[in-house]
Every structure is written in C-alpha cells, then in structure tokens.
ZAMARGU-4260 file (C-alpha; in steps of 0.2 Angstrom, whole numbers, plus 5000, padded with zeros to 4 digits):
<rodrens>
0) 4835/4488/5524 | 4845/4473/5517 | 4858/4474/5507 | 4847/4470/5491 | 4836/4486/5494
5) 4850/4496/5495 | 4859/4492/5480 | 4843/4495/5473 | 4841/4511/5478 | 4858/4517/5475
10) 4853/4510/5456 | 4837/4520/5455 | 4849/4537/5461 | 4862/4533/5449 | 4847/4530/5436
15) 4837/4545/5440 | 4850/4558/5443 | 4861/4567/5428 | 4880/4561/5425 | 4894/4570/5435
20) 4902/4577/5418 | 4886/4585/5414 | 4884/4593/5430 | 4900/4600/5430 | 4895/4607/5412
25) 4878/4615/5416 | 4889/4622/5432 | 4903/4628/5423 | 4890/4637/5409 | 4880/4644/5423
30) 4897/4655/5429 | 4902/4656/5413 | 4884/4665/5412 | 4887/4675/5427 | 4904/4682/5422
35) 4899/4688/5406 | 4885/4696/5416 | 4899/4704/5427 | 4908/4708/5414 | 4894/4719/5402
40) 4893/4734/5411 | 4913/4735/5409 | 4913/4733/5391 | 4899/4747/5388 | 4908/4758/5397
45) 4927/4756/5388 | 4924/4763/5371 | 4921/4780/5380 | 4934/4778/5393 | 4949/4774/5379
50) 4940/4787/5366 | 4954/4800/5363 | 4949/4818/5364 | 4943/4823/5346 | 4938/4841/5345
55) 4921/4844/5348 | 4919/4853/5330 | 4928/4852/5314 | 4939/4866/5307 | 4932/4878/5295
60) 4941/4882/5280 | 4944/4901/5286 | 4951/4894/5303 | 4962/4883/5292 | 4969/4900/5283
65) 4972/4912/5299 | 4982/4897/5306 | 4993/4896/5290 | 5005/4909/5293 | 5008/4929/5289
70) 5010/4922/5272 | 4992/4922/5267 | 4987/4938/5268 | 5000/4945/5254 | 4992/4929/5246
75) 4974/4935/5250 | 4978/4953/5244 | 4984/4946/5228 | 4968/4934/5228 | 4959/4949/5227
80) 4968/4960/5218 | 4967/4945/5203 | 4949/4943/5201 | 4945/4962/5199 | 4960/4961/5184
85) 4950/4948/5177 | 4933/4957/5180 | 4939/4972/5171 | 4948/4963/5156 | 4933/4954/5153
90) 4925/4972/5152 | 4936/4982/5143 | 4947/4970/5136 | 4936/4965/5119 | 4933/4971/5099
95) 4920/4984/5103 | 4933/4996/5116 | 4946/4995/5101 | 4936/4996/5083 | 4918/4996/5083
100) 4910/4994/5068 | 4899/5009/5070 | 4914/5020/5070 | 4922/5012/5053 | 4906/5014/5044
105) 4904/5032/5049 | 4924/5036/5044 | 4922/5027/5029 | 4910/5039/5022 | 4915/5055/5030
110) 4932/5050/5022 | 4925/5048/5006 | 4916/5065/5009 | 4931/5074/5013 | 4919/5080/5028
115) 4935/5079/5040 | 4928/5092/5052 | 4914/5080/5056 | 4923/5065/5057 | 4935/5074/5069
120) 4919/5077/5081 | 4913/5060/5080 | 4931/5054/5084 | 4930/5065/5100 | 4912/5057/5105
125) 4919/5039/5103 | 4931/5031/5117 | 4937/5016/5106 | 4954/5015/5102 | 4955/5020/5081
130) 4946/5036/5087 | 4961/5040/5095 | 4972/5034/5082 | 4960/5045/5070 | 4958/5061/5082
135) 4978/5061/5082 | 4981/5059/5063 | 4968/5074/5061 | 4976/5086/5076 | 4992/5084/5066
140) 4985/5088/5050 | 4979/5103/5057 | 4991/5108/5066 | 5004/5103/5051 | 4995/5109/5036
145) 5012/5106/5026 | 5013/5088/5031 | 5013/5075/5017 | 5006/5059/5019 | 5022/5050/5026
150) 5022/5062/5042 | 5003/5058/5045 | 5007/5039/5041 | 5020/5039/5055 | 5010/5049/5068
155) 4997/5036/5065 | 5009/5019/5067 | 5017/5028/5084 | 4997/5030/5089 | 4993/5012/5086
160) 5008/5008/5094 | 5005/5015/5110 | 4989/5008/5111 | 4995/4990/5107 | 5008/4991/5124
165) 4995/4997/5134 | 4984/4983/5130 | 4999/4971/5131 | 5005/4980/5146 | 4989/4978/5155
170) 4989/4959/5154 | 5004/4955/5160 | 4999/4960/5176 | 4990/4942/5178 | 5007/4935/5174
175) 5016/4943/5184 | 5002/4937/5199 | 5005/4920/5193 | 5024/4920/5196 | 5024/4930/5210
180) 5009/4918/5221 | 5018/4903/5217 | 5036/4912/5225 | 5024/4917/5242 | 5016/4898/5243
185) 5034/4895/5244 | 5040/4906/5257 | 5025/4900/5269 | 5028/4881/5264 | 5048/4885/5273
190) 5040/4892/5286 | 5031/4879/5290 | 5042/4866/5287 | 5054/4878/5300 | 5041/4876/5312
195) 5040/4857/5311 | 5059/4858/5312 | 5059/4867/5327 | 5045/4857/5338 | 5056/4840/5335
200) 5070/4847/5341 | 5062/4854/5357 | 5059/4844/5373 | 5041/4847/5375 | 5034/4830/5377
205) 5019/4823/5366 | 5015/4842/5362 | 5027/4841/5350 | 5019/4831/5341 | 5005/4845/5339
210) 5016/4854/5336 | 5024/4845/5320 | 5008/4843/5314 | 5002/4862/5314 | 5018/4866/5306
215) 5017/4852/5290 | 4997/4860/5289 | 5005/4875/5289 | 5017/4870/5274 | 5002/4863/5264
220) 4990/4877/5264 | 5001/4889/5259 | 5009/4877/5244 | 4989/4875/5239 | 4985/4894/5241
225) 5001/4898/5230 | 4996/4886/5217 | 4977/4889/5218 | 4981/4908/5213 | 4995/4907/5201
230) 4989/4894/5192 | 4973/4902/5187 | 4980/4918/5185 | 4993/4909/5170 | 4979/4903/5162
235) 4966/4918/5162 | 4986/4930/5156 | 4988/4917/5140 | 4966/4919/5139 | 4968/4938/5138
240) 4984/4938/5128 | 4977/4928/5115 | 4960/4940/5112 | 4973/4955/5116 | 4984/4950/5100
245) 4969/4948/5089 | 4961/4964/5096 | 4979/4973/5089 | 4979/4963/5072 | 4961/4971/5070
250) 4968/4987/5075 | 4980/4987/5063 | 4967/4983/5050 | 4958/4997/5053 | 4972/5010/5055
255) 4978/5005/5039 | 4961/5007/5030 | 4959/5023/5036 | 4975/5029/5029 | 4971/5020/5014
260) 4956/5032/5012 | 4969/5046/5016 | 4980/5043/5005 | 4968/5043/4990 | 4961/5061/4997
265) 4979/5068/4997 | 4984/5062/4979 | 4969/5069/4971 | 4975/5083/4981 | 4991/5083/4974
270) 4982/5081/4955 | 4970/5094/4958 | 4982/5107/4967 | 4992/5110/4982 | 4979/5115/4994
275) 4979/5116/5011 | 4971/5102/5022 | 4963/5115/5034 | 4957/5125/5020 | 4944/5111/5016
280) 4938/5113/5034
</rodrens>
C-alpha cells in the first residue's frame, strides 16, 4: 500500500471512529455505572445497621405511673379518696337534704294549727336539716314546759349552728386534698431530681444517661399528678363552698320563719293565759 492509501485509510479511521475525550467519558460513566451498582446494596442495608435500639413498644400511661416513685400511691389513694368526696357532695350536698319545700309547707300550717304533736311526727319522718332544727325546738319545749321563747330561740340558733359547720366542715376536706397533693407531687419531683443527681455523679458509663432520664421523668410525673389532683380539688372546694353558703342563708330563712310562727303562738299564749306548751299536746 503506498503511502497515499495509507494516509487515506488512517483518515477514514480517524473519521469513522469517536474522539479519545468522548471515549474516555462513556468509559468513565460506564464505572461510574458499576460503582453505584456496587455500592446499592450497602446503602440499603445502612439505615438498619446505624438504627438505634428503640423499644419495640411504647410506654403505657400506667407503666409511666409504677415507674414514678412510692410517691404515687399516697397520690392515687388521695385520687380516689377525692372523686367519692365529690360524688357524695353532689348527692347530699344540695337545697332538698337542708329545707325542702314540702316540709315548710307542712310546718307552716301545722304551726298555724297549733297541731305541734303532729308536726313533731312529721319532723321525725323527714331527714333534712330544719327537721332537726324543728324536732330540737319541740324536745325542748317539752321537756321545758316553763321555757319562754328566748330559751327555745337559742336552742334553735345553736341547732342551726351545728348544722352549718358540719356542712362547712365537710367541704374543706377537698381543700385540704388540694394543699396536701400539691405538697406530695413535691416530695416525688425531689426525689427524682435526687435520682438524677445521683446517676451523674456515678461512673457507670452511657447508662447513666438512662439513668438521668428515668430520674427527670420521674420528677415530672409526680409534679403533674400533684397538680392534676390538687388543682381540681381547689376548684370543686370553692364549687361546694359557694352552694354550701347559700344552702346556710336558706337555712337560716327557714329557722327564722319557723320561730316567727312561734313566737306568735306564745304571745297569744301569754294574752290568753299562761298555759302549758305540753298541755296543748
């Protein structure tokens, strides 16, 4: 071949054939391809390998309260001991248990009558509170047949009396549930923090670090159960204070009426003559 035909084929090769920077491309694309390739299966499996160790299940709220501390069973009792106080006060704690009308109606006209035998039955069928105050004024009567209407008067304020502190009394049992929670919350959250305390200071490694956090959960849950008891127990004591005080005003009404009554029966007792209060009965 002369030297013509060679350079002509070497031109026809140089024509037909790709550039060397593009070769060098595709070549470097194609292990670029093949690395990647490599590399997948790697990256599938490294979110599972670096995954920490979560706890196959979350914490229930109960599991939560056993790990608080001994703290939150005086808190639990009080729990419970602070929703039956509220059950019964919204039973007992109301107009009808004190003055029901049925009752004034019925003293009203049996103290118009004079009939005090019979309104001295009725008083010993009915429970509310001015049947008591009533059952008292009419025992003393009785049993004082020279009384005047002073003596009865006082018997009847120291009857009322006693009635009003036991209602008052009653209620402050929800206070005293709302200072005394908050106090124990307290107590557990220093217990806690104690705990806390005590795991940084000792050489146990990255478990201390568990440890540090069981104790400042701790702390907060028995902060929260303080609050979440005394709190509410405030609330329902200046509730039942507020309907006990009117419940007393009412009470008071209704004593003094009563004696009103009484007092008219003794001055036309006093007009007409001096007669004995059980020789009526």
């Amino acid at each position: 071949m002369g030297p013509r035909a060679s350079l002509r084929a070497a031109g026809l090769y140089l024509h037909l054939s790709p550039p060397l920077p593009i070769v060098t491309a595709l070549f470097g694309m194609k292990n670029l391809f093949a690395l990647f390739a490599g590399v997948t299966p790697y990256l599938a499996q490294t979110p599972a390998s670096l995954a920490p160790d979560l706890p196959q299940h979350a914490r229930s709220i109960m599991d939560v309260i056993i790990g608080a501390g001994p703290v939150m069973i005086p808190l639990f009792i009080l729990s419970v001991f602070f929703v039956m106080l509220v059950i019964v006060y919204l039973l007992t704690i109301r107009r009808g248990s004190v003055v029901s009308s049925g009752f004034m109606a019925t003293a009203d006209a049996l103290l118009r009558k004079r009939d005090y035998l019979g309104l001295l039955a009725v008083s010993n069928r009915h429970g509310e509170a001015i049947a008591r105050v009533v059952q008292k004024m009419l025992d003393f009567t009785t049993k004082n047949p020279g009384a005047d209407f002073q003596q009865v008067r006082e018997i009847a304020e120291t009857e009322g009396t006693r009635v009003a502190t036991i209602l008052n009394n009653g209620v402050i049992y929800l206070a005293d549930i709302g200072m005394i929670a908050p106090m124990l919350g307290l107590l557990g959250t220093v217990f806690g923090i104690i705990k806390s305390f005590g795991a940084l200071g000792a050489d146990l490694g990255t478990a201390r670090y568990a440890l540090l956090s069981s104790g400042v959960s701790q702390a907060l849950v028995n902060t929260a159960a303080g609050l979440a008891i005394g709190i509410p127990a405030m609330i329902f004591y200046a509730f039942f204070r507020g309907r006990v005080q009117k419940i007393i005003s009412e009470l008071e009404s209704a004593v003094t009426h009563v004696l009103a009554l009484l007092s008219l029966q003794y001055n036309k007792r006093v007009e007409r003559a001096p007669v004995l209060l059980e020789d009526e009965f």
